[in-house]
C-alpha positions as a LaTeX table, in Angstrom:
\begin{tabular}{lrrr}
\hline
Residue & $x$ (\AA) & $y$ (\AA) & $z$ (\AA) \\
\hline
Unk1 & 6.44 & 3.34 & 35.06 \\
Unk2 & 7.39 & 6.62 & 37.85 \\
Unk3 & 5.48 & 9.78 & 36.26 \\
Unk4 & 2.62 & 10.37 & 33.96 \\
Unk5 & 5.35 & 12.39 & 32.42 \\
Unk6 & 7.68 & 9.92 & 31.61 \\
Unk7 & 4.76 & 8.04 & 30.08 \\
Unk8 & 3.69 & 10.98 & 27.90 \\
Unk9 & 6.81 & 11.77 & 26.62 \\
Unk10 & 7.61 & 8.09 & 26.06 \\
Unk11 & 4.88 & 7.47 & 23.87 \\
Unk12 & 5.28 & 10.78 & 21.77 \\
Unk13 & 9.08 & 9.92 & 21.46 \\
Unk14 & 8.21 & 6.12 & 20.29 \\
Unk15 & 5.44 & 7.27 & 17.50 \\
Unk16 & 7.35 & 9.88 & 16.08 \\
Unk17 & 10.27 & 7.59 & 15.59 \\
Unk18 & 8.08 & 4.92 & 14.26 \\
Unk19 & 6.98 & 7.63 & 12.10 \\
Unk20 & 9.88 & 8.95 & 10.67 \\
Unk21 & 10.36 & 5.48 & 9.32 \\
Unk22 & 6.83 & 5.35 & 7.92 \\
Unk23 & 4.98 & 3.11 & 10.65 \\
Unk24 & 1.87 & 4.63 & 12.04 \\
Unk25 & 1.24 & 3.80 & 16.19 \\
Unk26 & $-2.59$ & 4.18 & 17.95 \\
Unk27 & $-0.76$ & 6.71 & 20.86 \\
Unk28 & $-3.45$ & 5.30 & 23.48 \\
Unk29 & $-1.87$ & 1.61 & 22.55 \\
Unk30 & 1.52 & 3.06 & 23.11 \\
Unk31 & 0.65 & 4.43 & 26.74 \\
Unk32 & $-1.27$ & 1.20 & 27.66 \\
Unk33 & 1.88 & $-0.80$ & 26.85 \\
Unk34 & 3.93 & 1.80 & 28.64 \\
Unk35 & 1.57 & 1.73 & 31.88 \\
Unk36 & 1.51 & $-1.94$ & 31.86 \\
Unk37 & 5.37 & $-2.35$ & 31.24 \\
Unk38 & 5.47 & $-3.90$ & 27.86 \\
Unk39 & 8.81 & $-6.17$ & 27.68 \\
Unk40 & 8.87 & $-6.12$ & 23.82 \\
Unk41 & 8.71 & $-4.06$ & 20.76 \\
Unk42 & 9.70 & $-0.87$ & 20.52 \\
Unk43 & 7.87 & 0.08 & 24.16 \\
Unk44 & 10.16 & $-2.77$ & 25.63 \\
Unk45 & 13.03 & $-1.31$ & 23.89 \\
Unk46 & 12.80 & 1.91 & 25.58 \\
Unk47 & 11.42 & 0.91 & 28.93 \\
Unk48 & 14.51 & $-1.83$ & 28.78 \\
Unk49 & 17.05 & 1.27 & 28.07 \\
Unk50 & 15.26 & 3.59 & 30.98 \\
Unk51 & 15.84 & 0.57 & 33.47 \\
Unk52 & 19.63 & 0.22 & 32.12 \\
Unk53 & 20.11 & 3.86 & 33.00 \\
Unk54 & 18.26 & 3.45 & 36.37 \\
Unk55 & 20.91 & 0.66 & 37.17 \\
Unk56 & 23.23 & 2.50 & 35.36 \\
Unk57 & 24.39 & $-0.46$ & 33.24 \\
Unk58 & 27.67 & 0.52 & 31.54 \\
Unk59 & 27.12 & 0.28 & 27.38 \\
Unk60 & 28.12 & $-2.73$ & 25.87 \\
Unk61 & 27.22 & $-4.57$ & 21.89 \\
Unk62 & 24.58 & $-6.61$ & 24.16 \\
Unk63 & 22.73 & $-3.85$ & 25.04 \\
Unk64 & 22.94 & $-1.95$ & 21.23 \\
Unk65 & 21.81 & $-5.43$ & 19.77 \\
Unk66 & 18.85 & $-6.15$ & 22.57 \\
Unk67 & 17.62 & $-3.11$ & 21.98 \\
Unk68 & 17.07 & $-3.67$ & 18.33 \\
Unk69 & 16.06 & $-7.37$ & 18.28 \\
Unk70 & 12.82 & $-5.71$ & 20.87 \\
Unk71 & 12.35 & $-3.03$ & 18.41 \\
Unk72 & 11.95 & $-5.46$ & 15.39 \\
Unk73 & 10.51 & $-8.35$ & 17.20 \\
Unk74 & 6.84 & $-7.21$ & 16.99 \\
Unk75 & 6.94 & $-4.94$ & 13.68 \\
Unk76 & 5.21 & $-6.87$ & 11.79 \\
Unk77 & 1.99 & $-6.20$ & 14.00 \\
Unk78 & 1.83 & $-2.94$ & 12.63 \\
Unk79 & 1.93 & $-3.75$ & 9.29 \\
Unk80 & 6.10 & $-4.15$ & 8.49 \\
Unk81 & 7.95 & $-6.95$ & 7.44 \\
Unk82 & 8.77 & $-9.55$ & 9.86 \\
Unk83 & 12.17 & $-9.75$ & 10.41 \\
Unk84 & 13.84 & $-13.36$ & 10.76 \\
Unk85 & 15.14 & $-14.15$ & 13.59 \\
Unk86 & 18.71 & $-14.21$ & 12.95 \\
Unk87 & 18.73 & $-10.57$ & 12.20 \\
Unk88 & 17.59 & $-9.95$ & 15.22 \\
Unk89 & 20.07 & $-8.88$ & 17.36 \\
Unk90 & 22.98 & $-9.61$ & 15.24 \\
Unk91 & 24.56 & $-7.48$ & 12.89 \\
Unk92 & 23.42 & $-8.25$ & 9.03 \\
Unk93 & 25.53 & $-9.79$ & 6.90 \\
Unk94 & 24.26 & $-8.30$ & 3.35 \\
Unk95 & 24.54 & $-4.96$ & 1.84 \\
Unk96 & 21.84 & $-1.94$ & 2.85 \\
Unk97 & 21.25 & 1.12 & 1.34 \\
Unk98 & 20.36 & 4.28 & 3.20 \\
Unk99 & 19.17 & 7.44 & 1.36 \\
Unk100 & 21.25 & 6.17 & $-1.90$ \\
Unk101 & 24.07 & 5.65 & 0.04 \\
Unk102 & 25.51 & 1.83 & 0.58 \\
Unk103 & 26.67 & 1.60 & 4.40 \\
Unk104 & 29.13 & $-0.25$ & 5.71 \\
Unk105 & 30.50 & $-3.59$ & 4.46 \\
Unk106 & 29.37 & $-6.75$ & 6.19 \\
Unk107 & 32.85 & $-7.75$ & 6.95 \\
Unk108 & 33.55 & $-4.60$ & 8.47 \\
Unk109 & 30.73 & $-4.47$ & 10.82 \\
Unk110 & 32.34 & $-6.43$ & 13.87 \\
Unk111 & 35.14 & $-4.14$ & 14.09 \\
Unk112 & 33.02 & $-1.20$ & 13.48 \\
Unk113 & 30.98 & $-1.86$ & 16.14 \\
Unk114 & 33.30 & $-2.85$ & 18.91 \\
Unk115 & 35.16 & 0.55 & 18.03 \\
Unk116 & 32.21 & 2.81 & 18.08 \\
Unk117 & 31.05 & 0.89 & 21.43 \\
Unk118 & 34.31 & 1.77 & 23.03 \\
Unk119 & 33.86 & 5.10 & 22.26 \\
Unk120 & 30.85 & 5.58 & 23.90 \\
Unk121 & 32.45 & 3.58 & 27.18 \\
Unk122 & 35.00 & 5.70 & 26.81 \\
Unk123 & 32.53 & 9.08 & 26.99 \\
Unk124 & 30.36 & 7.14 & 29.84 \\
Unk125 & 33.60 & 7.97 & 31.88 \\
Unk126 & 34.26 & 11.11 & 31.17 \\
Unk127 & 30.64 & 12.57 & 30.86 \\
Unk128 & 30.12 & 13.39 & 34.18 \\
Unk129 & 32.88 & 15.93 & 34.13 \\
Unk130 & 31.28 & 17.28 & 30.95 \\
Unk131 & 29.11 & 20.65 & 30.30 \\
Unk132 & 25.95 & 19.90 & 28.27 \\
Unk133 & 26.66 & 21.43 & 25.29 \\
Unk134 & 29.52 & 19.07 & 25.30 \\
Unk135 & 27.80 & 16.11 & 25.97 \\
Unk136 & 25.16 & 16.70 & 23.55 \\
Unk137 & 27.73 & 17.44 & 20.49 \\
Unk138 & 29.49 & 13.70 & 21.46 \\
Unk139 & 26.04 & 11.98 & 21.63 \\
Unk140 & 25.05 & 13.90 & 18.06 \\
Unk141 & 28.32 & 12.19 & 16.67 \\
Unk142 & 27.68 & 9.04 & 17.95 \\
Unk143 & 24.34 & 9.01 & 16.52 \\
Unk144 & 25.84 & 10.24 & 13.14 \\
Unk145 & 28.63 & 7.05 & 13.07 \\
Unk146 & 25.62 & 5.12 & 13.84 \\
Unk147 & 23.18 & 5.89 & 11.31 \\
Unk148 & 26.07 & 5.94 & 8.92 \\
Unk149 & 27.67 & 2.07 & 10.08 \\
Unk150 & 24.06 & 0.88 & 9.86 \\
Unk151 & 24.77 & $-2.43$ & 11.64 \\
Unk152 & 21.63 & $-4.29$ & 11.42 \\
Unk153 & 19.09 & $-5.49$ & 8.65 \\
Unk154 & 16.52 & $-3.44$ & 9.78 \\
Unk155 & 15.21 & $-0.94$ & 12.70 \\
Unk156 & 18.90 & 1.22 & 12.50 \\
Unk157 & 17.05 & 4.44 & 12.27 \\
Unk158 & 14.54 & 3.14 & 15.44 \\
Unk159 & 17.38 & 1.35 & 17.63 \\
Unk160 & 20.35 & 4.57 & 17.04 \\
Unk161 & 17.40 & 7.34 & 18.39 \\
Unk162 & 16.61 & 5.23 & 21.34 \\
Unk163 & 20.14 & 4.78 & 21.86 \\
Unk164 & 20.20 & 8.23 & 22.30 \\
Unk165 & 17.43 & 8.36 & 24.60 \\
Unk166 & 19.70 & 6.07 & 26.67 \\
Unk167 & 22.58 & 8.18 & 26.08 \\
Unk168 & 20.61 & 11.26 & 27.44 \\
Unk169 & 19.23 & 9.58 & 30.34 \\
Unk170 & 22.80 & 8.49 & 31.38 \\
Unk171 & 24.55 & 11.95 & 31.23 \\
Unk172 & 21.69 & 13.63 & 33.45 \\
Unk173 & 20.16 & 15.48 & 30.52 \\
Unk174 & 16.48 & 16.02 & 28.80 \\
Unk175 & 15.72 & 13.77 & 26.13 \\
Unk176 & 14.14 & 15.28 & 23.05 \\
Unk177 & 11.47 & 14.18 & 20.60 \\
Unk178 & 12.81 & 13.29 & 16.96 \\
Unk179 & 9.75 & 14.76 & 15.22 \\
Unk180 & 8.68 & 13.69 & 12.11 \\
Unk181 & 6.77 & 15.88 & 10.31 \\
Unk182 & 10.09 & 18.00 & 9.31 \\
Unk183 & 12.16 & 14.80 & 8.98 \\
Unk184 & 13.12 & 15.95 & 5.33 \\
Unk185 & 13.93 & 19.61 & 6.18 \\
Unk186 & 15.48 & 19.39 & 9.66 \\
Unk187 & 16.84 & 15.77 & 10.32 \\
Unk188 & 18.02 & 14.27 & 7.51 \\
Unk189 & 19.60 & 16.73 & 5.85 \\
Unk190 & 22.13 & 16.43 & 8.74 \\
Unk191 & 23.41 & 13.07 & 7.89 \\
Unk192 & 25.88 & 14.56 & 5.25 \\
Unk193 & 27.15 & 16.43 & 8.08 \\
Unk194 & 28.64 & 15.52 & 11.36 \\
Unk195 & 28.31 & 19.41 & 12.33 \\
Unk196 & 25.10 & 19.39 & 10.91 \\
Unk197 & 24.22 & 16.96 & 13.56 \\
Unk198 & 25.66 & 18.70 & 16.51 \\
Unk199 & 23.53 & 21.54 & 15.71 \\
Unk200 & 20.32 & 19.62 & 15.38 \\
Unk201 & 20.88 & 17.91 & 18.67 \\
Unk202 & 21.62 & 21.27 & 20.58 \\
Unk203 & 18.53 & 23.07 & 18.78 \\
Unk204 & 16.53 & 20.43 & 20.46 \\
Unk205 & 18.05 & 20.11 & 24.04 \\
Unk206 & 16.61 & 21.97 & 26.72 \\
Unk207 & 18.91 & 23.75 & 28.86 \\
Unk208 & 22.11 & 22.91 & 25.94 \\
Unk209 & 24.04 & 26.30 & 24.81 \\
Unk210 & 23.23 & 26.76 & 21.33 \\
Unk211 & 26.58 & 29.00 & 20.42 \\
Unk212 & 29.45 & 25.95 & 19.46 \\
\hline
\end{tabular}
């Protein structure tokens, strides 16, 4: 790792995500892991991402699926399920439920997936030509589609907000903490709508407009 800051926020980022979905972290474990350059679990997940931004590796499925099979490869050390290994890393092929909703259909999921992907190639090009608030309101949507395709068995929530990390990193803008303690008031709420999102994500972003 570069900066004691990158480290801090790193760790805060990874526990409150873990959080949101339940899963307690020791922060001090977190920043060891981080210091020492972890290669899996959900430390290896981001550190993986920050590296693929560094090198500015263009998206791809690969890197949306390696980032969850690192997230859910070492989950069970802190007290979750272990996940087999062949839904690690490849999209599930049963039914979930999010929130009472069903998402979408296994048989769907390839072409669901290679769509959304494209999109966000698609933005990588353009982004640089972007204003903030812009970016921001396409990364909010993508993270929306996301959450809402729920491609894998487990670790969506995890995998979609590091994604966005990524997604951050890439278009030259200031990540934000997904906190958890206001989960039910502030973030999930916004899952019934796209707009919803966009606001959420510009609330959070330093430096984004906050007038759409």
């Amino acid at each position: 790792m570069d900066t004691k800051h990158e480290i801090d926020f790193l760790a805060r980022f990874i526990c409150a995500s873990d959080a949101i979905e339940g899963i307690t972290d020791d922060p001090k474990l977190v920043r060891r892991q981080l210091e020492r350059g972890a290669k899996r679990g959900h430390v290896g997940a981001l550190l993986y991402l920050k590296d693929a931004v560094s090198q500015r590796t263009p998206f791809a499925q690969a890197l949306v699926q390696r980032t969850q099979s690192l997230i859910v490869s070492e989950q069970h050390k802190k007290g979750e399920r272990e996940i087999a290994p062949k839904y690690r890393g490849n999209w599930r092929d049963c039914d979930v439920w999010i929130g009472g909703r069903k998402g979408a259909s296994p048989a769907y999921l390839p072409s669901l997936m290679l769509e959304w992907t494209e999109k966000v190639v698609c933005w990588q090009a353009r982004s640089a030509g972007w204003g903030a608030q812009e970016n921001v309101a396409q990364i909010a949507r993508f993270h929306f589609e996301y959450e809402h395709i729920h491609p894998f068995v487990d670790g969506n929530g995890r995998s979609g907000r590091a994604l966005v990390y990524y997604m951050y990193r890439f278009a030259d803008l200031t990540p934000f903490v997904f906190t958890a303690g206001d989960r039910h008031e502030t973030y999930y709420p916004c899952f019934r709508d796209p707009s919803k999102m966009v606001d959420y994500f510009l609330g959070r972003t330093v430096g984004a407009p906050k007038d759409r």
